[in-house]
C-alpha positions in Angstrom: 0.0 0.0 0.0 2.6 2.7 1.1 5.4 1.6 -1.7 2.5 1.9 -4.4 3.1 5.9 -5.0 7.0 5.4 -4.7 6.3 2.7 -7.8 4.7 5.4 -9.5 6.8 8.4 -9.1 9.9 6.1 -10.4 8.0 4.5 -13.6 7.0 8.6 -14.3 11.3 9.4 -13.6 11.9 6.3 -15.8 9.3 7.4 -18.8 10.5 11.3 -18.0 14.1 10.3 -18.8 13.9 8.1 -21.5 11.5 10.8 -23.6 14.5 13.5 -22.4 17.3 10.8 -24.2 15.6 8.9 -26.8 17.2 5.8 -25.4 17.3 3.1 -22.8 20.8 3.0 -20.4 22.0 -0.4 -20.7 21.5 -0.4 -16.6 17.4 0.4 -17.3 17.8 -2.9 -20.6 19.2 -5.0 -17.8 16.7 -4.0 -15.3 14.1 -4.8 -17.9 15.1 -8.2 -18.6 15.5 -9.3 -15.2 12.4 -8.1 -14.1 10.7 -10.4 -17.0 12.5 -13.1 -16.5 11.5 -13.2 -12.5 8.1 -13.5 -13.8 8.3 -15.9 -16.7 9.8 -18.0 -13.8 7.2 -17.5 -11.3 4.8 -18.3 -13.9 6.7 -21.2 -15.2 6.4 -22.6 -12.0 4.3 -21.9 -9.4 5.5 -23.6 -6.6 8.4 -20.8 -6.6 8.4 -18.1 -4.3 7.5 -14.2 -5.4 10.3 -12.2 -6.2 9.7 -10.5 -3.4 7.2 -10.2 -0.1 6.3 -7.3 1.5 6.7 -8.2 5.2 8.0 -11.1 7.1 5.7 -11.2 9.8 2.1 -11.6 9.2 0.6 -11.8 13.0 -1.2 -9.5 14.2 -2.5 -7.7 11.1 -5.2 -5.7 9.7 -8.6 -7.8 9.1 -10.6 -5.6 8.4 -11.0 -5.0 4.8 -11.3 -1.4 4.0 -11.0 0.5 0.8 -7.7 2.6 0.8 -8.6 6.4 1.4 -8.3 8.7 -1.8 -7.5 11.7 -1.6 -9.7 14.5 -1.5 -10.5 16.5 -4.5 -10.4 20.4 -3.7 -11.2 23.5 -5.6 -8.0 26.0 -6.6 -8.7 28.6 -3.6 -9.0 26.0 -0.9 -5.5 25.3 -2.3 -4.3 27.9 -2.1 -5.5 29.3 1.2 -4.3 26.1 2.7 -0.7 26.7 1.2 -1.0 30.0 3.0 -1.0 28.2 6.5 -4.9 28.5 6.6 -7.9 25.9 6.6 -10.3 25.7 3.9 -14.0 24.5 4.5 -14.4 20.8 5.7 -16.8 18.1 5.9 -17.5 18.7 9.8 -17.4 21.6 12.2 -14.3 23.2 13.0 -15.4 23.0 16.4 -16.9 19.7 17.0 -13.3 18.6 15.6 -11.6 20.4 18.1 -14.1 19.2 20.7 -13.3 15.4 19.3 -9.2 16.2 19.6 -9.3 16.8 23.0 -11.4 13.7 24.0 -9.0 11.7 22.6 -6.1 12.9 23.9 -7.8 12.6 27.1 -8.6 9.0 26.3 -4.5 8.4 25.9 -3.7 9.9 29.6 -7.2 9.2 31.1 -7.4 5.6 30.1 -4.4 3.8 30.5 -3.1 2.3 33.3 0.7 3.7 33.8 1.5 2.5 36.4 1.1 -1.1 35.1 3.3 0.2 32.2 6.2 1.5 34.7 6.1 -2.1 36.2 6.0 -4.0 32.8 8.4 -2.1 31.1 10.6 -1.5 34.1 10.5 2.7 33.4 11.1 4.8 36.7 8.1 6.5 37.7 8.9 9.9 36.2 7.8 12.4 34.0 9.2 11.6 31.2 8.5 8.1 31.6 5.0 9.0 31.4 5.5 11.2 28.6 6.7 8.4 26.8 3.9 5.9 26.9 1.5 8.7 26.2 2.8 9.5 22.8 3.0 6.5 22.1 -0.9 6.2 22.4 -0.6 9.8 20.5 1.1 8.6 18.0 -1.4 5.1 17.5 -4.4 7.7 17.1 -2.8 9.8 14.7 -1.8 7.1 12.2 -5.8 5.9 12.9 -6.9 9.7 12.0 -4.8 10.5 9.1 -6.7 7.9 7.5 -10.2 10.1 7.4 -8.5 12.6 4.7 -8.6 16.0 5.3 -10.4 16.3 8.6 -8.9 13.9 9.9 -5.1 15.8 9.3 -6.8 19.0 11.2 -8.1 17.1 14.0 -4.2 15.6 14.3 -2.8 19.7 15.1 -5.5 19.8 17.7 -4.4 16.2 19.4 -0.6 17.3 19.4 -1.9 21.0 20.8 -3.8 19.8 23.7 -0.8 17.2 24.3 2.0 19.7 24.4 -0.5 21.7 26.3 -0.7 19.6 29.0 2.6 18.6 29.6 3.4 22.0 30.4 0.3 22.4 32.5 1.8 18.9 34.2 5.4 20.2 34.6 4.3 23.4 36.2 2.6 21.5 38.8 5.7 19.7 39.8 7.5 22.9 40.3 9.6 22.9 37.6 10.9 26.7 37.3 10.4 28.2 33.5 14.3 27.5 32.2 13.9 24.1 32.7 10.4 23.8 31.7 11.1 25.5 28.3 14.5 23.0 28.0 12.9 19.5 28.8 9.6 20.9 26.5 12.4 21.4 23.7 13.5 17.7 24.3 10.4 16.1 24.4 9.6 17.8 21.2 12.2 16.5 19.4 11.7 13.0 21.1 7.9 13.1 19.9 8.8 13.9 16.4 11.9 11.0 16.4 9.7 8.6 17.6 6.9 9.4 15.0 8.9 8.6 12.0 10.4 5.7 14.1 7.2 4.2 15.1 5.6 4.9 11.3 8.6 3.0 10.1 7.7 0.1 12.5 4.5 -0.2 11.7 4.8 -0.6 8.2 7.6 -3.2 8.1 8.0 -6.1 9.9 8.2 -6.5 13.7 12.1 -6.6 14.4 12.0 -2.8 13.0 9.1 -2.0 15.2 10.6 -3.4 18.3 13.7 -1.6 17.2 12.0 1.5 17.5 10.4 0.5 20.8 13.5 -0.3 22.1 14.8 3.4 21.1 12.3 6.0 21.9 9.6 3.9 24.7 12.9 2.3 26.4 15.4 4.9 25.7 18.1 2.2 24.7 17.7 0.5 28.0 15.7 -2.5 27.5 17.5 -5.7 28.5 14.7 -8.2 28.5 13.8 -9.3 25.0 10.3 -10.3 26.8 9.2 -6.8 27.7 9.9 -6.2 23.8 7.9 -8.9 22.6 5.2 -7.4 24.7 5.5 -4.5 23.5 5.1 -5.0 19.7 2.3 -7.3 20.1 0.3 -4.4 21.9 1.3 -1.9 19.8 -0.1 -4.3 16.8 -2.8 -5.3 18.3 -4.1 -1.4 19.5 -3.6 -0.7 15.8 -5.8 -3.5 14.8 -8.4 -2.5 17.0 -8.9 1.2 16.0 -8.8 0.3 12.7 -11.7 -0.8 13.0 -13.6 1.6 14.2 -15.8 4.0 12.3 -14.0 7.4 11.0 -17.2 9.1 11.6 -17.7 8.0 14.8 -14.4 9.0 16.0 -14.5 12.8 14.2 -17.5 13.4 16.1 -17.0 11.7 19.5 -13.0 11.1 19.8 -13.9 8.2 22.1 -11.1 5.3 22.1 -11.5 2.5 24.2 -7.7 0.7 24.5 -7.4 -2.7 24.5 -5.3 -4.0 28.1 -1.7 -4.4 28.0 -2.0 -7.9 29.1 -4.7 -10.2 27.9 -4.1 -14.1 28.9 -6.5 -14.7 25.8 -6.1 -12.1 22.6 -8.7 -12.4 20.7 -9.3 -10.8 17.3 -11.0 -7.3 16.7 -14.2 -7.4 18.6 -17.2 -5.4 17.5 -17.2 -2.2 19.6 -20.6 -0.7 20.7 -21.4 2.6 18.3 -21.1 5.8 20.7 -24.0 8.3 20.7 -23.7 11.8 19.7 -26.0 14.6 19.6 -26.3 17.3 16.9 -23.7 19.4 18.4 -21.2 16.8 19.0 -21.5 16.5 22.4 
């Protein structure tokens, strides 16, 4: 799914360059003929592997069988007043969006037990320990939200706003005087955006990359016990499964996630979740 528009883009460099020279490169001729002859052979016999797989591991995957999202079709000055940093008209209210963002943020501090992830993961009891676990619940929604096209991208700002909004609120509490509040925000800021592209790397390959990435930015390099990584990746995979499956609509209007426990003696497959209510004003 994610390497079809990188296929594209270098079929369009190929075709672009050989109009531009008039020729094929004898690199581009070999290419050619490989390619074709991987395929005669796969066809030739079918007991032969593809010439290649997407992903080694294949547990804990999407079920659900969803059309891929395309991408919204806008007018010229929607364009253009979003390329001046602005919003153009969406589907829902602004407001109810922003409404939705903030329930579920709160649903990533609010419900999930952190102390059970302290003692799982061995991570001290800290601030940033905390901060850790809950971008990684961050991060889960806003690969879930992305998915609902343009709405979904706005209501991502407003997820990351009331996050970095309460960390602050949560460091002032703790006394933390305003130099060393404005350094450790700096540091968690670039920690959340590592971690992002880390995690978005994990979840698209196979599960020795995602643990890598675990190990990196959840245990800051200090995970020992290849058990507390194994844990880790089949939760992360499992959450993933689980909101992907529920409704877009639902969640733009309501923000309500409901996470699946860290530790289940028997995982099950994704279970129908009960619709949540909504009146006309989002609430």
């Amino acid at each position: 799914m994610y390497r079809r528009p990188l296929q594209s883009a270098v079929r369009s460099a190929i075709h672009a360059t050989r109009a531009a020279r008039g020729q094929v490169s004898d690199q581009e001729a070999g290419f050619i003929r490989a390619l074709a002859a991987c395929k005669l052979a796969t066809a030739s016999s079918p007991s032969l592997t593809p010439c290649r797989t997407m992903h080694i591991s294949t547990q804990l995957r999407n079920v659900k069988e969803t059309q891929q999202h395309t991408e919204e079709e806008v007018g010229a000055f929607t364009k253009l007043i979003e390329a001046m940093g602005f919003t153009g008209p969406l589907k829902y209210n602004k407001w109810k969006i922003k409404i939705a963002a903030l329930r579920m943020y709160t649903c990533c501090v609010e419900r999930i037990n952190y102390d059970e992830f302290f003692e799982k993961c061995t991570l001290p009891d800290t601030l940033n320990s905390w901060f850790l676990v809950a971008q990684l619940h961050v991060w889960m929604c806003l690969v879930r939200m992305r998915q609902e096209g343009r709405e979904g991208k706005y209501m991502c700002r407003y997820i990351v706003h009331s996050m970095w909004e309460d960390v602050e609120q949560r460091s002032k509490i703790m006394g933390i005087d305003a130099t060393h509040r404005k350094e450790g925000m700096k540091a968690m800021t670039e920690t959340f955006y590592a971690a992002i592209f880390g995690y978005d790397e994990g979840i698209l390959a196979d599960d020795t990359v995602l643990a890598a990435a675990l190990w990196r930015n959840l245990f800051n390099y200090q995970c020992d016990d290849p058990k507390q990584l194994e844990d880790m990746v089949e939760y992360v995979r499992k959450q993933m499964q689980y909101i992907d499956a529920l409704d877009g609509e639902d969640l733009m209007l309501t923000g309500e996630v409901k996470w699946r426990p860290l530790v289940e003696e028997n995982a099950q497959s994704i279970l129908k979740v009960a619709t949540p209510t909504y009146n006309d004003t989002g609430l």
